[in-house]
C-alpha positions, -999 to 999 in steps of 0.1 A, spaced: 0 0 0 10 37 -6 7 66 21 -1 101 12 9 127 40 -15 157 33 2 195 46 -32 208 55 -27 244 60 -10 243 31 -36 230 12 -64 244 28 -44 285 23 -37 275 -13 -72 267 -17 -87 296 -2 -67 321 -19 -68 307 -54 -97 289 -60 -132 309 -72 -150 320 -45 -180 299 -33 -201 304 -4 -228 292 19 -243 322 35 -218 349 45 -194 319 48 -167 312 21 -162 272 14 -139 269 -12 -107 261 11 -133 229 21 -149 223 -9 -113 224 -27 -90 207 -4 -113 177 -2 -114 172 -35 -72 177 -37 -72 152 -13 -95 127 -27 -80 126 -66 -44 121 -49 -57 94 -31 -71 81 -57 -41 84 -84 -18 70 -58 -38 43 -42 -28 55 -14 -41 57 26 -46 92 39 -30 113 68 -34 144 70 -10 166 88 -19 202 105 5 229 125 2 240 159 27 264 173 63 264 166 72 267 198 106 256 197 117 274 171 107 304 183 123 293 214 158 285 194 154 314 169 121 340 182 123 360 148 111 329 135 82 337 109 79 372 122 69 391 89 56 422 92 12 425 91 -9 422 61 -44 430 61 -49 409 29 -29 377 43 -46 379 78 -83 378 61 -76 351 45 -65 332 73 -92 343 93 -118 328 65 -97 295 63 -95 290 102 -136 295 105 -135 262 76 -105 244 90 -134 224 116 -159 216 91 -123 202 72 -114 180 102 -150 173 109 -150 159 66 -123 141 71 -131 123 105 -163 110 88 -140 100 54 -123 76 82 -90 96 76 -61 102 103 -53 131 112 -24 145 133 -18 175 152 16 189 162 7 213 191 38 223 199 53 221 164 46 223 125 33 197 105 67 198 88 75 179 121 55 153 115 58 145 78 97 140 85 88 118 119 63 99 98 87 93 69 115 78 91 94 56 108 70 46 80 88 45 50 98 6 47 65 0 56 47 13 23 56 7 -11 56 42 -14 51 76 6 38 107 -12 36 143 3 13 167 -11 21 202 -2 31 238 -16 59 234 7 95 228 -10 109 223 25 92 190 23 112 184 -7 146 172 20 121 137 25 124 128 -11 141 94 -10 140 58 -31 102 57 -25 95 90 -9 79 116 -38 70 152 -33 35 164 -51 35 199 -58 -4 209 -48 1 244 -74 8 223 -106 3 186 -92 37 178 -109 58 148 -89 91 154 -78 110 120 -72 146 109 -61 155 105 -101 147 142 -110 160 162 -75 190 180 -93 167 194 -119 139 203 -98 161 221 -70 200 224 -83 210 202 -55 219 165 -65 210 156 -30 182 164 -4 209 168 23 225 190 2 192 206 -8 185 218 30 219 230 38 221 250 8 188 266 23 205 272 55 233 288 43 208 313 21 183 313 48 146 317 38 128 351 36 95 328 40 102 318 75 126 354 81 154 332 84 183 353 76 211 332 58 249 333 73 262 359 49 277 364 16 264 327 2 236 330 -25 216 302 -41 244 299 -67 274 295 -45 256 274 -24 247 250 -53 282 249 -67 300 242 -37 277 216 -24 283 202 -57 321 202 -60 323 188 -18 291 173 -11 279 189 25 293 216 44 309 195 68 337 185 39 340 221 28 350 229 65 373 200 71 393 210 35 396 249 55 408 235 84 434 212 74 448 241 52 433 228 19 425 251 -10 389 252 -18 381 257 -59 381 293 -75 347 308 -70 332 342 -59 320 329 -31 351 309 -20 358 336 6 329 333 21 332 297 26 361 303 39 348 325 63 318 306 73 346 273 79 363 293 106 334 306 120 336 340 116 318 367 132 289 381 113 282 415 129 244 417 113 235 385 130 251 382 161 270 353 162 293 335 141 282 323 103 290 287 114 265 288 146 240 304 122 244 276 97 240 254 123 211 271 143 194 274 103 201 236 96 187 229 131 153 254 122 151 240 86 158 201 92 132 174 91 148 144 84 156 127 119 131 157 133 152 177 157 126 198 166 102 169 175 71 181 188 59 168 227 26 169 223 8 149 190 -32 149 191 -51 127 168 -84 133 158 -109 104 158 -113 91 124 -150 76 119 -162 62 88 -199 75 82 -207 79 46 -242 92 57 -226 120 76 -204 132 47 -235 130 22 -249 152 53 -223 177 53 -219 177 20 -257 189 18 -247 214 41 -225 231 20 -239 228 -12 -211 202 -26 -237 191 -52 -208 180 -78 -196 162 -50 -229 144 -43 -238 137 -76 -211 106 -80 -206 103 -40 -195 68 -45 -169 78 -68 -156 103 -42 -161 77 -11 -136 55 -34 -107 58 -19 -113 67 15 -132 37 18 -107 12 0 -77 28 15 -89 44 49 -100 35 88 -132 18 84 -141 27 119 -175 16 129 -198 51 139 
């Protein structure tokens, strides 16, 4: 059997932002209406079992790093959130009765638990396939772990990494991220690395840990504009803008950005109760107004039914 590992926020902001509007009432329904049916044709194409992943607080990151996603307000982006958190229960309540797991990292990201779920699960499907907008998710892409971009449902897989990202590895792939940093998450990079000298020096050595070993032991390291930086960033030295030494950044960035091995492992994991009832989605689907949905309801049912926790109601 296959696994799909669903980044629901994700989703469910992707959804509400670029998806025509619908509405029942006053309410918008398209992040519900739309990630549902996301969810259901993956399924479907993959043969695969469902679990769907949500954030809670990033508490220790902020704790390690407290600038951590601190951009600055927007009225626009804070609507929209506010519209998708007054449909993220009727999505948890859709999925419950689909007989779907879902997981909650309250103290962490559902990053988190896509890379704990990956290590521990991974020989035990044929394959694993995360759907999210998400290329940090892209570091899990292994032998039989594929990424599914939810914008343009293309599949990134082990085979095709270096032309997706310019990194022939997915180690290499999040280091080269933590040496840039990532404006996304205001994670400033360690200075004076870009996206290009990351990718040709990870490329040439292999991890960062080799480039600093070559420094150390009085190697030369190839001719490249941003060989002095490495250089710099191999011994450590201070970077007056951050604080601290571009070294410890790269390592407090790596620690931030890392899921494989999950360093940041949430403590507290809440699972919803998943509870098969085909009557209740047709219920909630009347609800709503999901009458493309409820004109081939068996067809939708499909794959939660073949693939998901037949739980008696």
């Amino acid at each position: 059997m296959n696994l799909l590992l669903v980044d629901a926020h994700s989703q469910g902001y992707y959804h509400q932002q670029s998806a025509a509007e619908l509405k029942v009432g006053d309410m918008e329904v398209q992040a519900i209406f739309n990630t549902l049916r996301s969810v259901k044709r993956n399924a479907s194409i993959m043969k695969a079992r469902v679990i769907v992943l949500w954030d809670g607080e990033p508490v220790k990151r902020n704790t390690l790093f407290p600038e951590y996603k601190t951009r600055a307000p927007s009225a626009d982006m804070d609507a929209m959130k506010a519209k998708f958190k007054a449909q993220r229960p009727i999505i948890q309540q859709a999925f419950s009765y689909l007989g779907v797991e879902q997981l909650i990292a309250e103290d962490g990201e559902a990053d988190d638990l896509a890379g704990l779920i990956v290590g521990h699960e991974k020989a035990n499907y044929d394959h694993i396939y995360l759907l999210s907008g998400d290329g940090d998710w892209k570091q899990l892409v292994d032998e039989n772990v594929s990424f599914i971009n939810q914008r343009d449902d293309t599949i990134l897989r082990l085979d095709g990494f270096f032309e997706d990202t310019g990194f022939h590895t997915p180690l290499a792939f999040v280091q080269g991220k933590a040496l840039q940093g990532d404006s996304s998450d205001t994670i400033p990079g360690v200075g004076g690395i870009g996206d290009k000298g990351a990718r040709e020096f990870l490329a040439e050595y292999g991890s960062v840990a080799e480039i600093r070993k070559i420094v150390l032991s009085g190697g030369e390291l190839m001719k490249n504009r941003a060989r002095n930086s490495f250089i710099k960033l191999a011994n450590d030295e201070f970077n007056e803008k951050l604080g601290m030494g571009m070294m410890d950044a790269f390592k407090r960035n790596l620690t931030l950005m890392m899921l494989r091995g999950c360093p940041l492992k949430p403590d507290t994991i809440k699972s919803i109760p998943a509870s098969y009832n085909p009557e209740k989605v047709r219920q909630l689907f009347l609800e709503y107004n999901f009458h493309s949905i409820l004109d081939d309801l068996d067809v939708f049912l499909t794959p939660f039914h073949r693939y998901g926790l037949k739980v008696a109601a």
